[in-house]
C-alpha positions, 0 to 999 in steps of 0.5 A: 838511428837517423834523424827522422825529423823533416823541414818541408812537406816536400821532404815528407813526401820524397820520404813517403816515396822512399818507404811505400809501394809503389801502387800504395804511393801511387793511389796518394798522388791520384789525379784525374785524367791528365792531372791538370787540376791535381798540378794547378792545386799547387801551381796556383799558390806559387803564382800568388806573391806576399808584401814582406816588411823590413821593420816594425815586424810584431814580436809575437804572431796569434794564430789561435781560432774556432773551426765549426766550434772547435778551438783549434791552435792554429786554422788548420784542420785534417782533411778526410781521407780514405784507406790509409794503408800508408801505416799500421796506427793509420787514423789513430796515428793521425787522431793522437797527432792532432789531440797532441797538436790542438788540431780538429780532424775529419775522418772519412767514411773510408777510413781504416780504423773504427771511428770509435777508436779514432774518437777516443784519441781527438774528442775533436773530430768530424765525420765524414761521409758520402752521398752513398746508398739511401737516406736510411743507411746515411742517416744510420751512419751519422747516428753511430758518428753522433753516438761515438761522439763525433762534434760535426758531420762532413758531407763530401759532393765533389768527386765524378768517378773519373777513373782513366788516368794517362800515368795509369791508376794504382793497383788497388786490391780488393783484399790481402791474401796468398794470391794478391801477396804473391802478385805484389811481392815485387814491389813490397819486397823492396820496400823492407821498412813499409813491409816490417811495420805491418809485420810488427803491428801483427796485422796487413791491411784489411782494406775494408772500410768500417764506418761505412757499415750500417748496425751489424752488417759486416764491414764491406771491402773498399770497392764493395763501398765504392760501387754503393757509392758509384750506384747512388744517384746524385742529390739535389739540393733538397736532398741535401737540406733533407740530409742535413735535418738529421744531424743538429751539429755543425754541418760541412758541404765538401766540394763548393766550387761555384759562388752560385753553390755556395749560396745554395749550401746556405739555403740547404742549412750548412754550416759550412762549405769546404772549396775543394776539387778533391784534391784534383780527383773531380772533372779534371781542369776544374780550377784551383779552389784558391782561383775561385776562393775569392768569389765564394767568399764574396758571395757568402758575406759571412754567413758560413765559415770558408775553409779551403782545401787542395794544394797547401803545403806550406805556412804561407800558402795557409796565409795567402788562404786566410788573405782571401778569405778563407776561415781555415784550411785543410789539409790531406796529402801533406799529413799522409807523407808525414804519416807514411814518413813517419806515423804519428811524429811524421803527423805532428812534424807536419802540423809543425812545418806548417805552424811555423811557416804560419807564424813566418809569414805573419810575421814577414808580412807585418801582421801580429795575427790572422785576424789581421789578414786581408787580401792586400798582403796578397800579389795577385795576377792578373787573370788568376780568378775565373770570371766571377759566377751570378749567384 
């Protein structure tokens, strides 16, 4: 058998590419519009430098830290995700992969698996949900995470339902059946390895989306959950403190992109905000959440934990995070190559990679621990960050 191993997330990703359908794959890279933030999600990081040291590098580098009361090995957590038809073990895949590696992860509203299976196999896990439908079914749906044993609650804003794309978006259907078998033939055919997994597992993908059902309502299909989603009014901040009464755990708001915002998520009793453009998924051209990571961060002066997400790929871009500010990251395509590449191992070999690219790093630079990091190990560019924001 050929080594499975990989080196890179950019590996796992061309592995990923390799093995899936094409709209399957297609849906992971998503994008809005003509994809501008999607792209400057990684840009951003390449255009920012580290000050390596020649000598006196620390012989030993700690990157051990808590992340909304979770310890966790390395400050690094699992971004939720939606369907993940990538593998047959999906978030359970994705679940046995962090208990292995002593990793927290959030699993999504959207997700494949029941989160009562998934919480079974990481006691470390937040739940994650959308403003979709009223407040009854919202708050029933963190009752069940609280009952599973979910240890936090993940509150995802930052999505606009863009939906034209220049490169056109994946073929999504609303089901597996004879008819929709037959009409994506061509593309899973020639995809054997993809194909044969399922075949094994006994099962296709269901496509629908279990922890979005309230009591003993069956289990809706993703765009049955995606047009409640669509159909929900926006919230208001007092929305959101309302939300938040109802759960008396740690509390993240997903998708704070402005200093204002970050400050209002406070007002609301977060207990942590997550700067994201959703992996490039809301209005396009909003700024790289590590361009305005800087003026979030100076605005909640400690008050919440910081994590960033969107465009990490690499240890280093971990460290120039924590440089800037940020308390942890998280990530999401990164893992979901690793899991189409090569379920739970691909899962564990990209905790892995970026491990040691953490570790790298810190030492590179001459730090013997992320507690040590500030925005000086940091190159900068001029004009890098927006203006800053009034709060």
């Amino acid at each position: 058998m050929a080594n499975q191993w990989f080196e890179t997330v950019a590996v796992a990703q061309k592995r990923a590419k390799k093995r899936l359908p094409a709209s399957v794959y297609g849906a992971l890279i998503a994008g809005a519009e003509a994809g501008v933030s999607s792209k400057d999600n990684l840009d951003a990081f390449n255009q920012l430098g580290l000050r390596p040291i020649t000598a006196g590098q620390p012989a030993e580098r700690a990157m051990e830290t808590i992340i909304m009361g979770q310890p966790s090995s390395m400050p690094i957590m699992i971004s939720p995700t939606g369907v993940q038809a990538v593998h047959p073990d999906g978030e359970v895949a994705v679940g046995r992969a962090c208990a292995a590696r002593g990793v927290p992860m959030g699993l999504s509203s959207f997700a494949s698996k029941p989160l009562e299976e998934v919480v079974a196999t990481n006691p470390q896990t937040f739940f994650q949900i959308y403003w979709a439908g009223d407040k009854e079914s919202m708050v029933a749906r963190m009752e069940r995470a609280k009952a599973a044993g979910a240890v936090g609650m993940i509150l995802t804003l930052d999505w606009s339902f863009s939906h034209g794309r220049d490169w056109g978006s994946p073929a999504i259907p609303e089901k597996i059946d004879l008819k929709t078998a037959r009409q994506h033939a061509s593309e899973v055919l020639v995809r054997p390895k993809w194909l044969t997994s399922w075949v094994r597992s006994g099962a296709l993908p269901a496509l629908g989306v279990p922890n979005f059902a309230v009591g003993n309502d069956p289990v809706p299909g993703f765009f049955e959950a995606y047009g409640t989603w669509m159909g929900t009014p926006p919230p208001t901040w007092s929305d959101i403190a309302s939300l938040r009464q109802a759960w008396d755990g740690p509390f993240m708001v997903k998708g704070v992109g402005r200093a204002d915002e970050a400050r209002r998520a406070i007002d609301a009793g977060a207990t942590a905000i997550s700067v994201s453009n959703h992996g490039g998924n809301n209005i396009d051209s909003s700024p790289a959440p590590i361009r305005v990571l800087p003026e979030i961060v100076e605005a909640v002066d400690g008050q919440i934990e910081v994590l960033l997400d969107g465009g990490i790929r690499r240890g280093s871009d971990v460290v120039k995070a924590l440089a800037l500010g940020a308390d942890a990251v998280m990530i999401g395509r990164a893992y979901l190559w690793g899991l189409a590449a090569n379920g739970q191992a691909g899962v564990e070999n990209v905790l892995d990679v970026l491990r040691s690219g953490v570790d790298a790093t810190l030492r590179g630079i001459g730090r013997s621990s992320i507690d040590e990091l500030e925005p000086s190990d940091v190159v900068v560019p001029d004009g890098f960050c927006p203006p800053h924001l009034a709060t």
